[in-house]
N, C-alpha and C positions, 0 to 999 in steps of 0.2 A: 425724526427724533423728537419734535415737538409731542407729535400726536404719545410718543412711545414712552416719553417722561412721565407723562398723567399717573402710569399703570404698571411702569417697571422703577423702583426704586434705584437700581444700580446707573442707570440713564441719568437720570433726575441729578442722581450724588454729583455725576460727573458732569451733567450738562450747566445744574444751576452757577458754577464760579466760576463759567466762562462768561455766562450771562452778565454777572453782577460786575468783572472785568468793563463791559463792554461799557452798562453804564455807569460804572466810573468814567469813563475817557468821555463820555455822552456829557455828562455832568461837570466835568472839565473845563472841556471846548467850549457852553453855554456858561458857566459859573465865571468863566474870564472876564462876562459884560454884565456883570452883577451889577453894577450901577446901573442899570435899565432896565433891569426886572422891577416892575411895579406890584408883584405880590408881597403879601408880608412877611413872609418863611419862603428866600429863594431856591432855597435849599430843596423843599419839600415841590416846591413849582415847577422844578426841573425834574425833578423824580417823577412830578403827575408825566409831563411829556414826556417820559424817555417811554414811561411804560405806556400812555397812548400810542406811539409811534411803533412800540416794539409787536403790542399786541397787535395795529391795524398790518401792520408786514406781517407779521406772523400769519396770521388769518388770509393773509392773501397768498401766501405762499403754500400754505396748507390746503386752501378752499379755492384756489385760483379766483381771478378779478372781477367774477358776477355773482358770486356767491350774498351778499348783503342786499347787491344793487344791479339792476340789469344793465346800467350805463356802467359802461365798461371805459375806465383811465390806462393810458400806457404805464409804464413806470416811472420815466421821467415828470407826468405829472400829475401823477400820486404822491410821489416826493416830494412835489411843488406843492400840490395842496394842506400837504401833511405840514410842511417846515411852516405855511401861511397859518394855520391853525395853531400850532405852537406859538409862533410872534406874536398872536393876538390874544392868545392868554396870559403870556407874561407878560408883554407891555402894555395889556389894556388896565385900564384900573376896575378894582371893586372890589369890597370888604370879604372878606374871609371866615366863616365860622370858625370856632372851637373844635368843629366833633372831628 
């Protein structure tokens, strides 16, 4: 269905406001420990992760696990490494552009 959104509009119609569902509740569940996000817009920090994490599953779901990288992760710690990459953007600090 990923691949079949690109190129069929009636997909896309119905697929994108499940997506956008999902990250709300994504942006939810993280926006509850706002006070530890150390970006400037938590808002927008949580948006960059939802869609890192959605596109890296996606792509792996689509491309199966050696598609990017020959080192091949299970699931469980792809999720591991995914949620570790998320923490360390929101709670690391560093200034933020405009653009």
């Amino acid at each position: 269905l990923m691949l079949r959104a690109v190129v069929d509009q009636e997909v896309s119609r119905h697929g994108a406001p499940s997506i956008h569902v999902l990250a709300e509740a994504f942006s939810r569940a993280i926006l509850a420990h706002r006070d530890s996000i150390r970006r400037d817009d938590p808002e927008r920090a949580v948006d960059v992760c939802f869609r890192m994490v959605f596109s890296a599953f996606g792509r792996r779901l689509v491309y199966g696990p050696v598609f990017e990288s020959p080192r091949e992760f299970m699931w469980d710690r792809f999720r591991l490494e995914q949620s570790r990459a998320c923490c360390a953007y929101l709670l690391g600090s560093g200034t933020e552009d405009t653009a």
